[in-house]
PAZAPA-4460 file (N, C-alpha, C; in steps of 0.05 Angstrom, whole numbers, plus 32768, in hexadecimal, padded with zeros to 4 digits):
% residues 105
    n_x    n_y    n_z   ca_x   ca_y   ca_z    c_x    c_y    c_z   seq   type   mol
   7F74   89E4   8A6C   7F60   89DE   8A80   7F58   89C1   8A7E     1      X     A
   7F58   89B5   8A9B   7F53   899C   8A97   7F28   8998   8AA6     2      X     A
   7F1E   8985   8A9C   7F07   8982   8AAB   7F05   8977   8AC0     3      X     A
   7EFB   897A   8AD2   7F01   8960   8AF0   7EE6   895B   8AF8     4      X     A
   7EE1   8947   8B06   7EC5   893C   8B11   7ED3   8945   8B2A     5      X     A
   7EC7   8951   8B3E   7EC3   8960   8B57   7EB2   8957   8B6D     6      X     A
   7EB6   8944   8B88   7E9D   893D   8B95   7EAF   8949   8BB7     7      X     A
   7E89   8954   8BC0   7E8A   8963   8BD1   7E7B   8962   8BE4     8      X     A
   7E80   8948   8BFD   7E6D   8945   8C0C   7E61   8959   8C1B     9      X     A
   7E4C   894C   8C26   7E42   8963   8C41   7E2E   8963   8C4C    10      X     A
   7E1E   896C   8C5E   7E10   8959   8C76   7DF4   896F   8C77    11      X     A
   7DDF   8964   8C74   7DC3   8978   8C7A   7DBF   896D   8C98    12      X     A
   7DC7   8987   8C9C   7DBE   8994   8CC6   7DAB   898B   8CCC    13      X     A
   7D93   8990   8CB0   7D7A   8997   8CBC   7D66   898B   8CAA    14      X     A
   7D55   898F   8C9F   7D3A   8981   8C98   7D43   8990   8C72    15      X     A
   7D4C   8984   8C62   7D46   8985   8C48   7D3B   8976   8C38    16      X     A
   7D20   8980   8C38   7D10   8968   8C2C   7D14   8968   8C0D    17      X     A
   7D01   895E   8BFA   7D06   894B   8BDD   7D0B   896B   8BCE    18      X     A
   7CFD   8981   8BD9   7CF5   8994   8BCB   7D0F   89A1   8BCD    19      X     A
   7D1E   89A7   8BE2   7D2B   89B3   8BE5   7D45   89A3   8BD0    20      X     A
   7D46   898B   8BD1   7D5B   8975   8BCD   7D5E   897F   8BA9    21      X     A
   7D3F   8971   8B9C   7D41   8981   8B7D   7D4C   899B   8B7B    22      X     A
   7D43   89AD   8B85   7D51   89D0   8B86   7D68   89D4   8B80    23      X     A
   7D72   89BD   8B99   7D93   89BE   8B94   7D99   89B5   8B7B    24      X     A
   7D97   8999   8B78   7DA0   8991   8B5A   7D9A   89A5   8B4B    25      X     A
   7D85   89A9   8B42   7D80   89C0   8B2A   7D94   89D5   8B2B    26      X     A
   7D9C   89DD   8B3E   7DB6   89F8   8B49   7DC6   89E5   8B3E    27      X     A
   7DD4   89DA   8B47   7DE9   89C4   8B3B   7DEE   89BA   8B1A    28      X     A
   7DD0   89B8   8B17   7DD3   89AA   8AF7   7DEB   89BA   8AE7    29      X     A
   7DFC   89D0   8ADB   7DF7   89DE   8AC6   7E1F   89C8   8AD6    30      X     A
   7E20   89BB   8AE8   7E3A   89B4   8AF1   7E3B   8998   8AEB    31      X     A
   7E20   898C   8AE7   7E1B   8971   8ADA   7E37   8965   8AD5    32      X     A
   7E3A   8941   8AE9   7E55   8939   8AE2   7E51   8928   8AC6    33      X     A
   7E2A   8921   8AC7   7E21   8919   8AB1   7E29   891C   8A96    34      X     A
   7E2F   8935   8A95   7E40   8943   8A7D   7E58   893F   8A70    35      X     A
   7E6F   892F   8A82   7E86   8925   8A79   7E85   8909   8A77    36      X     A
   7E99   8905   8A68   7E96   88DB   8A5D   7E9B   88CC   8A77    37      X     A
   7EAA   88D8   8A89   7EA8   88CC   8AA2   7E97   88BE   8AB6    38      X     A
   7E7F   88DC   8AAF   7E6C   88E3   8AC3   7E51   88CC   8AB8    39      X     A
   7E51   88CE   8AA4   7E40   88B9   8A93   7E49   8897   8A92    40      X     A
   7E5D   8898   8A94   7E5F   887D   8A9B   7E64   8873   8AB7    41      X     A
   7E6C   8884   8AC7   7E6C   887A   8AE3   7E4F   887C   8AE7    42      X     A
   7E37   888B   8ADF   7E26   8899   8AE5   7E20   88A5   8B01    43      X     A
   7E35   88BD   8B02   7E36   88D4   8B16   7E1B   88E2   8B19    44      X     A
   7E0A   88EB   8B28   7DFC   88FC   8B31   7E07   8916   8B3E    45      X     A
   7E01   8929   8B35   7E03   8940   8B3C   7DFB   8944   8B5A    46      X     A
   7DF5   8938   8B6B   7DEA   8934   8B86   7DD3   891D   8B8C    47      X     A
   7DED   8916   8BA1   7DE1   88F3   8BB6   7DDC   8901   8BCB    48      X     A
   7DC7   88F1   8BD3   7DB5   8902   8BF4   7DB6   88DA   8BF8    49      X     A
   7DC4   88DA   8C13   7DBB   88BF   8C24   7DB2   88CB   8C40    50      X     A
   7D9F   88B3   8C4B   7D84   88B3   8C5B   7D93   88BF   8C79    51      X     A
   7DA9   88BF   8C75   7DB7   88C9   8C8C   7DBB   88EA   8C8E    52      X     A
   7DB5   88F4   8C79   7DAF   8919   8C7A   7DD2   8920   8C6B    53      X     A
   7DE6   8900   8C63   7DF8   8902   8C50   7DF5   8913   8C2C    54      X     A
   7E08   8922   8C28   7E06   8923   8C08   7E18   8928   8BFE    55      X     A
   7E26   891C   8BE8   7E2C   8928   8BD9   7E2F   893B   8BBE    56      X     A
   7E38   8953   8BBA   7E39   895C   8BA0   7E49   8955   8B85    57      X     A
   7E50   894C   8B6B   7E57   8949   8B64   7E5B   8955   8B46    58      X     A
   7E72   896D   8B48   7E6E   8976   8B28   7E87   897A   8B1B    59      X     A
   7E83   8988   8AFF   7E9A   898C   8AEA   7EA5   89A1   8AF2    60      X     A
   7EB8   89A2   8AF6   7EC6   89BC   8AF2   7EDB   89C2   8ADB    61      X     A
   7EE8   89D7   8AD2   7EFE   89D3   8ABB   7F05   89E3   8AD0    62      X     A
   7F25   89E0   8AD4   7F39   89EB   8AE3   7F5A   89E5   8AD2    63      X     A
   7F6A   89F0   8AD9   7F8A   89EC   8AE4   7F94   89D6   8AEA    64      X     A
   7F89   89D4   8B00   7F91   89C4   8B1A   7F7D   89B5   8B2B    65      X     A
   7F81   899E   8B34   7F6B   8994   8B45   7F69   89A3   8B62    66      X     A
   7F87   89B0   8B63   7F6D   89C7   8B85   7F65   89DA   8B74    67      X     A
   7F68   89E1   8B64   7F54   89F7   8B5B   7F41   89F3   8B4C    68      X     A
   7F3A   89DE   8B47   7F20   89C8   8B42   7F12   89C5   8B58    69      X     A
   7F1E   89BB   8B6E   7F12   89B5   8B87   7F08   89D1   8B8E    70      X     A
   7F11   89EF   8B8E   7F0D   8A08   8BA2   7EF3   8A0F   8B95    71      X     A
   7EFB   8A0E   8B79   7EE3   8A10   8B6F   7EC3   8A00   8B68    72      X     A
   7EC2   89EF   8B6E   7EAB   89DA   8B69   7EA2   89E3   8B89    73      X     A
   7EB3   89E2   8B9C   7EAB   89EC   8BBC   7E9F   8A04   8BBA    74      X     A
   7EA6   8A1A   8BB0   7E93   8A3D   8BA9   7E7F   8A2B   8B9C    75      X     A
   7E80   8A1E   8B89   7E69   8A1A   8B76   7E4A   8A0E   8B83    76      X     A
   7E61   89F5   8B98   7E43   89F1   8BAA   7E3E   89F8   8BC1    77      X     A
   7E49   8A0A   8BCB   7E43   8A1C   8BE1   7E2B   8A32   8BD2    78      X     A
   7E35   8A39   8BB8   7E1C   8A44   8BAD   7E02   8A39   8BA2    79      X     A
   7E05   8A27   8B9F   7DF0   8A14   8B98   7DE4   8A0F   8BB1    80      X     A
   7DF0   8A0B   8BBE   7DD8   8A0A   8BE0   7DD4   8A1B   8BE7    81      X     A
   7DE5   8A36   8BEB   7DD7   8A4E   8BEC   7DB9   8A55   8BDF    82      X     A
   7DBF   8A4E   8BC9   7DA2   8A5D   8BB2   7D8B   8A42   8BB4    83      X     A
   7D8B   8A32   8BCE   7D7A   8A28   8BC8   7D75   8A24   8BF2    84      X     A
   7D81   8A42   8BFB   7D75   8A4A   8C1C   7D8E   8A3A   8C2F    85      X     A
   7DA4   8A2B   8C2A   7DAF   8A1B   8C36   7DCC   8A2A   8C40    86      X     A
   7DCC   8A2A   8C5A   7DE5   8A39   8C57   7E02   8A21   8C67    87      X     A
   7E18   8A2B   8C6C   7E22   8A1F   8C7D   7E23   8A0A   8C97    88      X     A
   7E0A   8A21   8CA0   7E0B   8A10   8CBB   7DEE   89F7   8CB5    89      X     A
   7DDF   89F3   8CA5   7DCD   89ED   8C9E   7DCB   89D0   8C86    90      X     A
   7DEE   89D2   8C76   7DFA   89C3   8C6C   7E17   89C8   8C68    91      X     A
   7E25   89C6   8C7E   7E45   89C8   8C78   7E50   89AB   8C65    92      X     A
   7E62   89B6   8C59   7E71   89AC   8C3F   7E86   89A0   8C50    93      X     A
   7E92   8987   8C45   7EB3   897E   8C49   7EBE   898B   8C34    94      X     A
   7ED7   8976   8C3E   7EF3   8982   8C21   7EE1   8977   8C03    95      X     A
   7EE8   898A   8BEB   7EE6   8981   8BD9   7EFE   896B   8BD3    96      X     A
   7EF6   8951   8BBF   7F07   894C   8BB2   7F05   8940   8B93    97      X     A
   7F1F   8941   8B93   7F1B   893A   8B6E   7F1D   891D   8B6B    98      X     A
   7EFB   8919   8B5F   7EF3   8902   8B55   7EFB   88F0   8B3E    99      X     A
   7F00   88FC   8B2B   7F04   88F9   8B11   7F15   890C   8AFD   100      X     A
   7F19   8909   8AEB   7F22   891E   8AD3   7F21   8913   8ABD   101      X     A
   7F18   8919   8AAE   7F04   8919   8A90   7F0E   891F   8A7B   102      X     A
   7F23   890D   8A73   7F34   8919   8A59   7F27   891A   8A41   103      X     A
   7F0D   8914   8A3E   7EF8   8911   8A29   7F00   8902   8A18   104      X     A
   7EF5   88F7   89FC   7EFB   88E2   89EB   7F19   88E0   89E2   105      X     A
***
């Protein structure tokens, strides 16, 4: 298994304000890119919100393969916006892609 940094744009429809915005991260955190030597020195955020209703997600995954890095970090924050009221049509996702990979020290 390799680690990959994972980023996953995608667009708020509608009105997600600061409250909603933390929610997400917190759903997100346990994917922290913060967590790999990568993520700490690029210093990755787990989620960028620009003033344009833009965001992206950004996390670790351990996979195989980078599409199966990518399929999965995509479930991951489709659920992460789910559990925090957000659905599809409200924040549709682009393609994931693979950011990074994290061969650690």
């Amino acid at each position: 298994m390799t680690t990959y940094v994972i980023s996953v744009p995608g667009t708020f429809t509608g009105d997600a304000g600061q409250q909603t915005q933390d929610e997400l991260a917190r759903a997100l955190r346990p994917a922290d890119p913060h967590h790999t030597h990568m993520g700490n020195e690029e210093d990755l955020d787990v989620l960028t919100v620009n003033d344009d209703g833009t965001f992206t997600v950004r996390v670790t995954v351990d996979a195989a393969s980078g599409p199966e890095a990518e399929r999965e970090a995509r479930r991951y924050a489709e659920a992460a916006l789910d559990s925090v009221g957000l659905d599809e049509g409200s924040a549709p996702l682009g393609p994931a892609v693979v950011t990074g990979i994290d061969f650690g020290d």
